[in-house]
mmCIF file as gemmi writes it, N, C-alpha and C atoms, coordinates in Angstrom:
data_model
loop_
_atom_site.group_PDB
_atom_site.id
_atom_site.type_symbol
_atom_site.label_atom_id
_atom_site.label_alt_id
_atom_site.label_comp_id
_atom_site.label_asym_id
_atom_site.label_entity_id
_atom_site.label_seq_id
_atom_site.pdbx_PDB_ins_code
_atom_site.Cartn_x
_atom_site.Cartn_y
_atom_site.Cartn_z
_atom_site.occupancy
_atom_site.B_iso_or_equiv
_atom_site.pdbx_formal_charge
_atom_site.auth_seq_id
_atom_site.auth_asym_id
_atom_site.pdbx_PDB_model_num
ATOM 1 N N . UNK Axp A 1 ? 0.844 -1.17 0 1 0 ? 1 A 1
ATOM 2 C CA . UNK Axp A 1 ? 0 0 0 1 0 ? 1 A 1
ATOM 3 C C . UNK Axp A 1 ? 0.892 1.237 0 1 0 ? 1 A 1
ATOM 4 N N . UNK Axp A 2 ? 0.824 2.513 -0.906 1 0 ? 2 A 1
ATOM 5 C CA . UNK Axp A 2 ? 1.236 3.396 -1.17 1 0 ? 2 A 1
ATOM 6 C C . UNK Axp A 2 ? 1.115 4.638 -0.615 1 0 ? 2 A 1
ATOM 7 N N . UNK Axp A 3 ? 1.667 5.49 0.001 1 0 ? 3 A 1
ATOM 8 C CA . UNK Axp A 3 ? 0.898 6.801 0.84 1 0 ? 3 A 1
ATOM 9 C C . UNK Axp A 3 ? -0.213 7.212 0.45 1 0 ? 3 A 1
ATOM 10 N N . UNK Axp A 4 ? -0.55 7.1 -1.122 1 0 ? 4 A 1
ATOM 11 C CA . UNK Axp A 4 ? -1.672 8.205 -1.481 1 0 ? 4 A 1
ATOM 12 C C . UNK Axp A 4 ? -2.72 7.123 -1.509 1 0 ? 4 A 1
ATOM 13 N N . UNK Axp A 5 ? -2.607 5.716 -1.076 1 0 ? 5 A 1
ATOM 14 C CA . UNK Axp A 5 ? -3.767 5.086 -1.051 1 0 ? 5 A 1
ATOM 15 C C . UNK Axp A 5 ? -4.336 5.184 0.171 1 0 ? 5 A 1
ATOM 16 N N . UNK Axp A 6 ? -6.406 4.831 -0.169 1 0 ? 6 A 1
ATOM 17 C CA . UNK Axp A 6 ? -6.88 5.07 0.879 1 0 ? 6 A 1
ATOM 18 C C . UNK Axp A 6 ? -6.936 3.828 1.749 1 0 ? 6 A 1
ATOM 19 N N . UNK Axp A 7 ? -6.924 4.593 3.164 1 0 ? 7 A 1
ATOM 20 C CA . UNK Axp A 7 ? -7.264 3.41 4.407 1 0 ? 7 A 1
ATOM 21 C C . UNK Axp A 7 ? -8.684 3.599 4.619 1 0 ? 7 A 1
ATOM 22 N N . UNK Axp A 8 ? -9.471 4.578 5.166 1 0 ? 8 A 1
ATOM 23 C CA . UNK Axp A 8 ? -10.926 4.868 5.111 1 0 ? 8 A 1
ATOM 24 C C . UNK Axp A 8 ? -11.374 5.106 3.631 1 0 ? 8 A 1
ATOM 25 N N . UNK Axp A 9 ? -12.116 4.017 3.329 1 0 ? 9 A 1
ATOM 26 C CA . UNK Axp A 9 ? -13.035 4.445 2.136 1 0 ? 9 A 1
ATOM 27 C C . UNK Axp A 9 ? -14.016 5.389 2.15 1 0 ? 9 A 1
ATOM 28 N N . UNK Axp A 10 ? -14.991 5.052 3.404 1 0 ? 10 A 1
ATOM 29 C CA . UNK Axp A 10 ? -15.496 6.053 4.187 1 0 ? 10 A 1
ATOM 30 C C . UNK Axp A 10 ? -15.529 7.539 3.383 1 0 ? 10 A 1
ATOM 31 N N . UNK Axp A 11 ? -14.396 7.58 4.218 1 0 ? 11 A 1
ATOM 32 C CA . UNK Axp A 11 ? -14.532 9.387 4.457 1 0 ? 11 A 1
ATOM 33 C C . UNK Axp A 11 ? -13.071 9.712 3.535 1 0 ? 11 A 1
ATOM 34 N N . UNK Axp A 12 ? -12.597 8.781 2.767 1 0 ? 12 A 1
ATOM 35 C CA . UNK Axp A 12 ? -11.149 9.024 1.26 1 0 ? 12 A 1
ATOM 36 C C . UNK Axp A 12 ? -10.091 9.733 2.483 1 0 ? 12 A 1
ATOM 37 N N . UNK Axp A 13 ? -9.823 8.843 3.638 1 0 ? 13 A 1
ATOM 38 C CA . UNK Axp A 13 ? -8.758 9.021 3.843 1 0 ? 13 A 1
ATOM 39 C C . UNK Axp A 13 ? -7.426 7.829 3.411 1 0 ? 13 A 1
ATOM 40 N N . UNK Axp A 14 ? -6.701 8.566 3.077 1 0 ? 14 A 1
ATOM 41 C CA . UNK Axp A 14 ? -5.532 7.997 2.47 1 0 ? 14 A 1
ATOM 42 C C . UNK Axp A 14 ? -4.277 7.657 3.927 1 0 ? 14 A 1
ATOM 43 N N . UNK Axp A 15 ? -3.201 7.284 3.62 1 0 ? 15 A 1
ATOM 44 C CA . UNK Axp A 15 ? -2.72 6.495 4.426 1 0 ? 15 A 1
ATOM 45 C C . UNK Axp A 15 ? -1.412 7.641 4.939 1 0 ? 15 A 1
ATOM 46 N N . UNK Axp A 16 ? -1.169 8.445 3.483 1 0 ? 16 A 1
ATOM 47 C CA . UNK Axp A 16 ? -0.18 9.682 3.789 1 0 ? 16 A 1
ATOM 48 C C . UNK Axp A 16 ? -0.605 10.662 5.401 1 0 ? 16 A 1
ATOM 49 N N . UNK Axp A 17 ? -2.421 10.789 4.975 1 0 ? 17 A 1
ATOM 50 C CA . UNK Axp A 17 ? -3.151 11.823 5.752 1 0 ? 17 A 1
ATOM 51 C C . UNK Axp A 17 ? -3.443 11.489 7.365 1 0 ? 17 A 1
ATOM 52 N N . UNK Axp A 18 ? -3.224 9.624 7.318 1 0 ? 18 A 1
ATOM 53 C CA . UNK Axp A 18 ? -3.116 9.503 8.845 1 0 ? 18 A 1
ATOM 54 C C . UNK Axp A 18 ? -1.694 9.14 9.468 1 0 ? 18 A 1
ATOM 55 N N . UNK Axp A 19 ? -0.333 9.068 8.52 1 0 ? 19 A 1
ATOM 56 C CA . UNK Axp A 19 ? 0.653 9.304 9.352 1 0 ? 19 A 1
ATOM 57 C C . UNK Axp A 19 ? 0.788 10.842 9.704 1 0 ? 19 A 1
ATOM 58 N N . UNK Axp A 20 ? 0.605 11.362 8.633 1 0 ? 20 A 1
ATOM 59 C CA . UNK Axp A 20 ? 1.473 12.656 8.76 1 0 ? 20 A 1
ATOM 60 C C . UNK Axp A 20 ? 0.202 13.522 10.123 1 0 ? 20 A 1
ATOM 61 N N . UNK Axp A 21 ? -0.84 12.525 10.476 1 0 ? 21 A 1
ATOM 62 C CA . UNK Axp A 21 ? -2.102 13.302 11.414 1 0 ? 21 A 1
ATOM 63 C C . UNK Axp A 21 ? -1.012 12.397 12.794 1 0 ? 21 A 1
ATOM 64 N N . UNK Axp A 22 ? -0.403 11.71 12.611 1 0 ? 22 A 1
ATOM 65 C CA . UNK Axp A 22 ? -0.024 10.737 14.006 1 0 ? 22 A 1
ATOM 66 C C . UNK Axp A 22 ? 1.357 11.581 14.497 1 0 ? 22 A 1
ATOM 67 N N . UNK Axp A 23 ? 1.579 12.477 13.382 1 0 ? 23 A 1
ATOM 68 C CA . UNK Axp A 23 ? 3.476 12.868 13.184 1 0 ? 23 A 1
ATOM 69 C C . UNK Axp A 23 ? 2.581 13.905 14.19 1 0 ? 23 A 1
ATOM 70 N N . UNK Axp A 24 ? 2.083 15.071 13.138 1 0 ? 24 A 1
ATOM 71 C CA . UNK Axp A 24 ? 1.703 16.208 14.178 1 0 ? 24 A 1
ATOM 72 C C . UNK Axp A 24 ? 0.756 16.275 15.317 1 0 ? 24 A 1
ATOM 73 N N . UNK Axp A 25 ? 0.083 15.585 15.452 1 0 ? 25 A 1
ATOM 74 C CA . UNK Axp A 25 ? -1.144 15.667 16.452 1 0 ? 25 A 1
ATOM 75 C C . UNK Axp A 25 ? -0.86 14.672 17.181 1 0 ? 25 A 1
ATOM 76 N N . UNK Axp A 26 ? 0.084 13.516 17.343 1 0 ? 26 A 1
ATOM 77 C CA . UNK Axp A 26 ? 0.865 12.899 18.3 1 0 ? 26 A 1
ATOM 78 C C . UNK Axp A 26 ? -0.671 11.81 19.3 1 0 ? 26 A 1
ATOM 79 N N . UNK Axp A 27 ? -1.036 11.434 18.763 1 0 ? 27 A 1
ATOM 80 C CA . UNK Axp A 27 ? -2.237 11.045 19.62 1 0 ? 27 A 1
ATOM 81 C C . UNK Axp A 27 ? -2.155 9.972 20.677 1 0 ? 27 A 1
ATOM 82 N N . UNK Axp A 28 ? -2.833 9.974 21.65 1 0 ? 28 A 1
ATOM 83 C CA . UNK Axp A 28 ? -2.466 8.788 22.673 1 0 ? 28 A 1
ATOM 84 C C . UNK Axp A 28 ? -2.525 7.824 22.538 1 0 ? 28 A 1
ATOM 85 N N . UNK Axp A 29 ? -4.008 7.452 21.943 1 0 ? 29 A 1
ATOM 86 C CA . UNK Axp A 29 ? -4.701 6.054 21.279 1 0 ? 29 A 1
ATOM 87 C C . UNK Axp A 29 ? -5.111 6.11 19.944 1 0 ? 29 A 1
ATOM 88 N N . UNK Axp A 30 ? -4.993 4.726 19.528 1 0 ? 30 A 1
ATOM 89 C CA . UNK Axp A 30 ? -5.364 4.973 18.44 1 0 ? 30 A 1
ATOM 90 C C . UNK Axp A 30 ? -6.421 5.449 18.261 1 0 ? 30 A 1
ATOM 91 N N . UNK Axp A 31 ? -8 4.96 19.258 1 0 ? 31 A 1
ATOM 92 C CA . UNK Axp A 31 ? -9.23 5.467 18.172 1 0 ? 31 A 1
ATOM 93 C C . UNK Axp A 31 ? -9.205 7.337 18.669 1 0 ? 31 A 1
ATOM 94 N N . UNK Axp A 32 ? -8.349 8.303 18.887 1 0 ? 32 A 1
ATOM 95 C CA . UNK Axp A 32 ? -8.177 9.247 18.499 1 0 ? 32 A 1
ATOM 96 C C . UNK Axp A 32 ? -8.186 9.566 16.425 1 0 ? 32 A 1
ATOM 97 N N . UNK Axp A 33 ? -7.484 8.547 16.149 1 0 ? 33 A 1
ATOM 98 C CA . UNK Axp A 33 ? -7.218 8.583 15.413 1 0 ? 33 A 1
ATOM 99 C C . UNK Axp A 33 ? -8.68 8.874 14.021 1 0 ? 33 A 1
ATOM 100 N N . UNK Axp A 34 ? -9.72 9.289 14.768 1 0 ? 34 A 1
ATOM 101 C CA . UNK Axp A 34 ? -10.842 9.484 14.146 1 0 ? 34 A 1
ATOM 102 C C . UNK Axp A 34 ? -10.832 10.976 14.35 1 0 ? 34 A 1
ATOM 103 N N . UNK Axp A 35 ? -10.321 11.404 14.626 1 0 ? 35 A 1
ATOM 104 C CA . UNK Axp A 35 ? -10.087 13.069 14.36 1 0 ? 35 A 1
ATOM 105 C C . UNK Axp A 35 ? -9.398 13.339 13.035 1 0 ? 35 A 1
ATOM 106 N N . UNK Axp A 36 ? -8.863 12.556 12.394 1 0 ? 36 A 1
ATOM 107 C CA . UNK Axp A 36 ? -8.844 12.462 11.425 1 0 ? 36 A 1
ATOM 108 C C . UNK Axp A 36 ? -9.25 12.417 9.996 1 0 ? 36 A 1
ATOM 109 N N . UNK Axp A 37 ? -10.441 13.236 9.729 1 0 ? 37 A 1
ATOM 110 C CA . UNK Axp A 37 ? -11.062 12.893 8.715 1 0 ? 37 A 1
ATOM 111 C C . UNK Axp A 37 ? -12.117 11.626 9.229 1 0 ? 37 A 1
ATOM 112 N N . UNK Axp A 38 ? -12.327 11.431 10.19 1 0 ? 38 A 1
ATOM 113 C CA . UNK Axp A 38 ? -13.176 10.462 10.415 1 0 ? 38 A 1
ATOM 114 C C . UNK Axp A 38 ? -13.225 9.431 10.352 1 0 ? 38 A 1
ATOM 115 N N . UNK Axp A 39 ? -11.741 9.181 9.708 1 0 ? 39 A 1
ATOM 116 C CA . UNK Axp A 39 ? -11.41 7.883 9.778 1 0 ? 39 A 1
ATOM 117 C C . UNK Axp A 39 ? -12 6.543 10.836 1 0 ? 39 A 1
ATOM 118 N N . UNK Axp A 40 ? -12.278 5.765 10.375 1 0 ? 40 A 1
ATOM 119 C CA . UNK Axp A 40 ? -12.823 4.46 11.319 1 0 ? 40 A 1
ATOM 120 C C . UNK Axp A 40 ? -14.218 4.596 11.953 1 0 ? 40 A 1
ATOM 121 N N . UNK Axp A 41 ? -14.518 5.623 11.585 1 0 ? 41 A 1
ATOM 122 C CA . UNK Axp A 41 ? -16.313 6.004 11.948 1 0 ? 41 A 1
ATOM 123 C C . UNK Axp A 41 ? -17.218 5.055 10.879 1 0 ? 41 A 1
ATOM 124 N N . UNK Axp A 42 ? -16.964 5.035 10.153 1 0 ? 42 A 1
ATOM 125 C CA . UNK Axp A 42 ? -17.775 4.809 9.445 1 0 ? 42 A 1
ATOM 126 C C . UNK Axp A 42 ? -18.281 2.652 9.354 1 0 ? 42 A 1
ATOM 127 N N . UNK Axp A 43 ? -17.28 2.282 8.076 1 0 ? 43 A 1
ATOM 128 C CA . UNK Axp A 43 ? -17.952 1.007 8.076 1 0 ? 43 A 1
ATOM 129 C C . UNK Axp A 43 ? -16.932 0.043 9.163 1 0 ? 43 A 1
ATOM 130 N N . UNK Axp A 44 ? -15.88 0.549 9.428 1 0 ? 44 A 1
ATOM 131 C CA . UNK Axp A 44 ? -15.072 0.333 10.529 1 0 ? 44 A 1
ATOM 132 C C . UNK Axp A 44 ? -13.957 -0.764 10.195 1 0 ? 44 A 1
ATOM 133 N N . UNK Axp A 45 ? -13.916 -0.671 8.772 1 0 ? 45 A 1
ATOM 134 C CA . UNK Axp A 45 ? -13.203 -1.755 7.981 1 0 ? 45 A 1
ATOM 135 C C . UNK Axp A 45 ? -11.664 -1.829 8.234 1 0 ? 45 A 1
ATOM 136 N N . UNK Axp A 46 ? -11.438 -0.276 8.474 1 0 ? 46 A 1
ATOM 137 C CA . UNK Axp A 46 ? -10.02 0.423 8.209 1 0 ? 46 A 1
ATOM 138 C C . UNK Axp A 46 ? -9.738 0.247 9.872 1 0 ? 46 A 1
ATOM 139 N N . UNK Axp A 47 ? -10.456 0.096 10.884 1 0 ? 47 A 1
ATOM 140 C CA . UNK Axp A 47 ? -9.685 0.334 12.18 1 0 ? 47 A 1
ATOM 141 C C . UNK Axp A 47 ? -8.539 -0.532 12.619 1 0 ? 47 A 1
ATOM 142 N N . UNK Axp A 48 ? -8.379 -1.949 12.27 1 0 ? 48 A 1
ATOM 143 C CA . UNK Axp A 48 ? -7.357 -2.422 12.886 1 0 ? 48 A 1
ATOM 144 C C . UNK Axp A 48 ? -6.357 -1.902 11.565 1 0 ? 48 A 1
ATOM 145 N N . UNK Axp A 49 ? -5.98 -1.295 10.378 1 0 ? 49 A 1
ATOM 146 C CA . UNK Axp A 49 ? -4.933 -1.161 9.643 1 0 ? 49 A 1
ATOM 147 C C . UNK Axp A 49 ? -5.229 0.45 10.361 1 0 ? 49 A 1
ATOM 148 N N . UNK Axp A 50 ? -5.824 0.986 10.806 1 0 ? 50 A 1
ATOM 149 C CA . UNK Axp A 50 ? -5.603 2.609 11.496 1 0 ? 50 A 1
ATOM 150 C C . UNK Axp A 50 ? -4.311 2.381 13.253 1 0 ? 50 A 1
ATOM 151 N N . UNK Axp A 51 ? -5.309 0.991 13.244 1 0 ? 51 A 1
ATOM 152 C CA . UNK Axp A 51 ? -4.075 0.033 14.442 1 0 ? 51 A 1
ATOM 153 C C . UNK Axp A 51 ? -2.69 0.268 14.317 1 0 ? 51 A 1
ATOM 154 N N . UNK Axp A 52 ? -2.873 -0.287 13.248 1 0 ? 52 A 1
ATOM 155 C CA . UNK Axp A 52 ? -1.431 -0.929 12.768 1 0 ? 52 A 1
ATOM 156 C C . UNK Axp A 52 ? -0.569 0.429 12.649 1 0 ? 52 A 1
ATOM 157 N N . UNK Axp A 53 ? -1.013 1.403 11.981 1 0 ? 53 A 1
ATOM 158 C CA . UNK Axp A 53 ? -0.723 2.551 11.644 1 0 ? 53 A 1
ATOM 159 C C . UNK Axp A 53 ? 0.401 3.314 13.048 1 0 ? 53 A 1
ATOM 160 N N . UNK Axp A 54 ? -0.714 3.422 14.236 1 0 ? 54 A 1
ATOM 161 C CA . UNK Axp A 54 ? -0.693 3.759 15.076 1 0 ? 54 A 1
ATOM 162 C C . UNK Axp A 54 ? 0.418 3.271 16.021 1 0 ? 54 A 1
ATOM 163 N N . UNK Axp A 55 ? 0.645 1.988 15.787 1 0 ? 55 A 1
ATOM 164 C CA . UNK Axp A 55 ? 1.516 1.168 16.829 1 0 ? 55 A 1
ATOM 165 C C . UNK Axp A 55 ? 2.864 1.101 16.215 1 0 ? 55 A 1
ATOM 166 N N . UNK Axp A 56 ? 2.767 1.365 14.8 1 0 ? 56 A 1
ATOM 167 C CA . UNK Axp A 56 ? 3.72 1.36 14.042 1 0 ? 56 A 1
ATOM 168 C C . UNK Axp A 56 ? 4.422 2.978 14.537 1 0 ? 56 A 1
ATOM 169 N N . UNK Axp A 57 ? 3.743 3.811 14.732 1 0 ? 57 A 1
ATOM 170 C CA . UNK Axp A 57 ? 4.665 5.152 15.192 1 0 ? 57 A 1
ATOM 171 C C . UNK Axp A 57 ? 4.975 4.878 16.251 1 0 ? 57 A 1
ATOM 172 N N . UNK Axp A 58 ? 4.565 4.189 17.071 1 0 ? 58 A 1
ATOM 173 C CA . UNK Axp A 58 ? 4.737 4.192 18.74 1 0 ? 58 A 1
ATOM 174 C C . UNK Axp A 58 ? 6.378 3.41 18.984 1 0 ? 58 A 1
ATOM 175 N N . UNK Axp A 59 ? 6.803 2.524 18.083 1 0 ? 59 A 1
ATOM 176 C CA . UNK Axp A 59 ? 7.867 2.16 17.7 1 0 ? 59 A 1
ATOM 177 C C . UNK Axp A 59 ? 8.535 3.005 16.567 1 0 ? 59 A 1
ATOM 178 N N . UNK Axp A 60 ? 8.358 3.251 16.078 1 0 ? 60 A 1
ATOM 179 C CA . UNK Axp A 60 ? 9.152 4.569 15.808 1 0 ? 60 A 1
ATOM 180 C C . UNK Axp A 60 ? 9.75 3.702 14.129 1 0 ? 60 A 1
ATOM 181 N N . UNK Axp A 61 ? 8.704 2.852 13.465 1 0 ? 61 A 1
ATOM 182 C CA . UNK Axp A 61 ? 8.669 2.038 11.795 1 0 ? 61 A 1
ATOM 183 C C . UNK Axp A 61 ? 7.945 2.805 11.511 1 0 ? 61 A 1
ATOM 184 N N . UNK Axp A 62 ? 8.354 2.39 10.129 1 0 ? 62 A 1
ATOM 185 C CA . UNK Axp A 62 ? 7.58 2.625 8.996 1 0 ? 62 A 1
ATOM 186 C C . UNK Axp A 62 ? 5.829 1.956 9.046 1 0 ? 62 A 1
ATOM 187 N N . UNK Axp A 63 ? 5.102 2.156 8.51 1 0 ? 63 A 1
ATOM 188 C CA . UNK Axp A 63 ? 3.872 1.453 8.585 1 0 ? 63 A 1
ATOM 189 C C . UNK Axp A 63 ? 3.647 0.3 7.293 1 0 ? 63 A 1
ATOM 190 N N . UNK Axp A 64 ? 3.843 -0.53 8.256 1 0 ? 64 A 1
ATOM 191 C CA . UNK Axp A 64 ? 3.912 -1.739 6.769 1 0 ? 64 A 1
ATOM 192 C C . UNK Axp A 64 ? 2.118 -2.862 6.761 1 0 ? 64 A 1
ATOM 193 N N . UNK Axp A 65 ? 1.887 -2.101 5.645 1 0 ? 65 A 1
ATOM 194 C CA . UNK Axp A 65 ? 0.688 -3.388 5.135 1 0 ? 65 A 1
ATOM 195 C C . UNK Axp A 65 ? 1.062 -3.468 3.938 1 0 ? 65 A 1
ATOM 196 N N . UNK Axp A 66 ? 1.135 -4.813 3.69 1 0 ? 66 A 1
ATOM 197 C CA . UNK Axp A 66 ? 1.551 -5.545 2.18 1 0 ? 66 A 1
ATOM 198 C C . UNK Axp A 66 ? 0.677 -5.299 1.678 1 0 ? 66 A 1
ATOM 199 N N . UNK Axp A 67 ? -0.89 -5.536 1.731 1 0 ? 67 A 1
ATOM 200 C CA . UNK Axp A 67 ? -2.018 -5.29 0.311 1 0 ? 67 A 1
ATOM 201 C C . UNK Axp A 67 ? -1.73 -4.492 -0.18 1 0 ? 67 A 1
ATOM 202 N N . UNK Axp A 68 ? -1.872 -4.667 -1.477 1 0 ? 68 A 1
ATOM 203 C CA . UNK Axp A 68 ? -1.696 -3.496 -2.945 1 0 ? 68 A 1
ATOM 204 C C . UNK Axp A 68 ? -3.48 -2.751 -2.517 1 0 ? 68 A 1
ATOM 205 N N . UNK Axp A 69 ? -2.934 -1.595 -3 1 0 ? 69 A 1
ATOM 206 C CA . UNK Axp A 69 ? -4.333 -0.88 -2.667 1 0 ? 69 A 1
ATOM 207 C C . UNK Axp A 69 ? -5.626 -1.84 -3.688 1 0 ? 69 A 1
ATOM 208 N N . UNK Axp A 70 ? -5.351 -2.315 -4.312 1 0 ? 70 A 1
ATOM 209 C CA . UNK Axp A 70 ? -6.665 -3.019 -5.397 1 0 ? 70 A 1
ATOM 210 C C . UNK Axp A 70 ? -7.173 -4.734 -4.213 1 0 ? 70 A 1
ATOM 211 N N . UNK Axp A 71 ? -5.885 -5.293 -3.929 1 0 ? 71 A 1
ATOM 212 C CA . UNK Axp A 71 ? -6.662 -6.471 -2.759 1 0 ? 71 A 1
ATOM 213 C C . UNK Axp A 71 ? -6.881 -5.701 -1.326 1 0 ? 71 A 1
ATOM 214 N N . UNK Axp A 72 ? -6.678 -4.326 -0.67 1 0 ? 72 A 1
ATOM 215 C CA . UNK Axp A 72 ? -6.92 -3.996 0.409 1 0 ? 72 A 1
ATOM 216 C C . UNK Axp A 72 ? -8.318 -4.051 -0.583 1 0 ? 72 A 1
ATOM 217 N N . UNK Axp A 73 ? -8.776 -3.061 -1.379 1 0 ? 73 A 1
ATOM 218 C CA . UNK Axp A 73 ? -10.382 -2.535 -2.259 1 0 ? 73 A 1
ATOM 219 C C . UNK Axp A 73 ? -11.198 -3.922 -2.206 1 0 ? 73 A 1
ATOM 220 N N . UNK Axp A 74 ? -10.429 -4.807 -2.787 1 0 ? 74 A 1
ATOM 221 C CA . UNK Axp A 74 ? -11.483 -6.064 -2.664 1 0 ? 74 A 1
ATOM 222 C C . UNK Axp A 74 ? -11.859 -6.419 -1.609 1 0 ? 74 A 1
ATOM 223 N N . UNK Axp A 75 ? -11.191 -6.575 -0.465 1 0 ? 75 A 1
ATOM 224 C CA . UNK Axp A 75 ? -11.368 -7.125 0.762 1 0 ? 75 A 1
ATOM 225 C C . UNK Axp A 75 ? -12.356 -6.443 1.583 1 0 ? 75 A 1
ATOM 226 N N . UNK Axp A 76 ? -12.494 -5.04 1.633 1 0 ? 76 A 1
ATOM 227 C CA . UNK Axp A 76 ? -13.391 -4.242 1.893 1 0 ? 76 A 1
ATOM 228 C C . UNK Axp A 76 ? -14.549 -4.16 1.328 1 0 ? 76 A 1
ATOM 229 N N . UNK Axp A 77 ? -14.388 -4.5 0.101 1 0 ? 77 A 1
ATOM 230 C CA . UNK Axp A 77 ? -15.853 -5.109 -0.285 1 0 ? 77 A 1
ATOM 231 C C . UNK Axp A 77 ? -16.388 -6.358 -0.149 1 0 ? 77 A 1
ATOM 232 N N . UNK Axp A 78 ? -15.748 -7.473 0.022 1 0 ? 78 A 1
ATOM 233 C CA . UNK Axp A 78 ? -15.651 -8.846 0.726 1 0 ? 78 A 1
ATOM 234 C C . UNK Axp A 78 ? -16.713 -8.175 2.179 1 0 ? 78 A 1
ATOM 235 N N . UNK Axp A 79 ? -16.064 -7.55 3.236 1 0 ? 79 A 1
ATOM 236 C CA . UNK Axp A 79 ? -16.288 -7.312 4.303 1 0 ? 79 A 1
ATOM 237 C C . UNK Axp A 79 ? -17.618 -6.679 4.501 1 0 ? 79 A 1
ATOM 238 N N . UNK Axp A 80 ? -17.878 -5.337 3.318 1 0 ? 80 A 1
ATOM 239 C CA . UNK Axp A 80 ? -19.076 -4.747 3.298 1 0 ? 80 A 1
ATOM 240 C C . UNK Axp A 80 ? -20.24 -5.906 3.603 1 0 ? 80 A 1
ATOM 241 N N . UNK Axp A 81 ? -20.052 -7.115 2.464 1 0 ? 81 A 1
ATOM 242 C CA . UNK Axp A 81 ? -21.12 -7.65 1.423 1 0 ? 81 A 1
ATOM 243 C C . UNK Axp A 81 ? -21.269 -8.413 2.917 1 0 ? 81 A 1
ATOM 244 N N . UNK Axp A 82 ? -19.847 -8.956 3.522 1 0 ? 82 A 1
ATOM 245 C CA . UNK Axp A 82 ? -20.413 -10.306 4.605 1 0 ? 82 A 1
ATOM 246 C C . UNK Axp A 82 ? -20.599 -9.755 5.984 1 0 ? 82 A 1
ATOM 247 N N . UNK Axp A 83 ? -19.5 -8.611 6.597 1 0 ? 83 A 1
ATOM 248 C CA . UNK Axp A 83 ? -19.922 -8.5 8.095 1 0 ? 83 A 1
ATOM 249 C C . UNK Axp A 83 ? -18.829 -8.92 8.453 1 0 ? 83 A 1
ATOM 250 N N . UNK Axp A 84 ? -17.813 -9.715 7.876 1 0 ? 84 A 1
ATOM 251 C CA . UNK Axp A 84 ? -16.786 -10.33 8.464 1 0 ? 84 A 1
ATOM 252 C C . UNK Axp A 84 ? -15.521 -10.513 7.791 1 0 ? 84 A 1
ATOM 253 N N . UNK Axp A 85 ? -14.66 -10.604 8.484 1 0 ? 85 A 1
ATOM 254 C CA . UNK Axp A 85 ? -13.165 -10.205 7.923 1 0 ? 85 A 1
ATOM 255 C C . UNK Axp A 85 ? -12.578 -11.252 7.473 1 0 ? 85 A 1
C-alpha cells in the first residue's frame, strides 16, 4: 500500500493523511485517530490497519501493510457484502 492510497473508504482518507495526522497531532490512542477525517467512523473496515498505523509510530517504523491498494479494495468489499473479515 502506497501513501496516497486510501485506508478509510469512508470518508477518502488515504494512508499519507493519517501518518502525517499521528506525526503532528501525536495522539495517545489509536481510536483518536478518528479526528482524522473520520477515519474508522464509518464502516469500521479500516480500524485495525488505522491500528497498525498507530503502533507502528509508537515504535518509531515505517507502517507496513503488504495489500496493494486493489486487494486492500477487494477485501473491503468482501467485508461490506459479509460483516466479516
Amino acid at each position: 500500500m502506497e501513501l496516497d492510497d486510501k485506508i478509510c473508504y469512508c470518508f477518502h482518507v488515504t494512508k499519507r493523511k493519517v501518518v502525517n495526522h499521528i506525526r503532528v497531532h501525536k495522539p495517545q490512542v489509536a481510536s483518536q485517530l478518528s479526528d482524522c477525517g473520520g477515519a474508522g467512523t464509518g464502516c469500521g473496515w479500516c480500524v485495525p490497519f488505522l491500528k497498525k498505523c498507530f503502533e507502528a509510530d509508537s515504535i518509531n517504523e515505517n507502517v507496513k501493510i503488504t495489500l496493494t491498494a486493489e486487494e486492500y479494495e477487494a477485501q473491503r468489499a468482501a467485508y461490506r457484502k459479509t460483516g466479516s473479515r
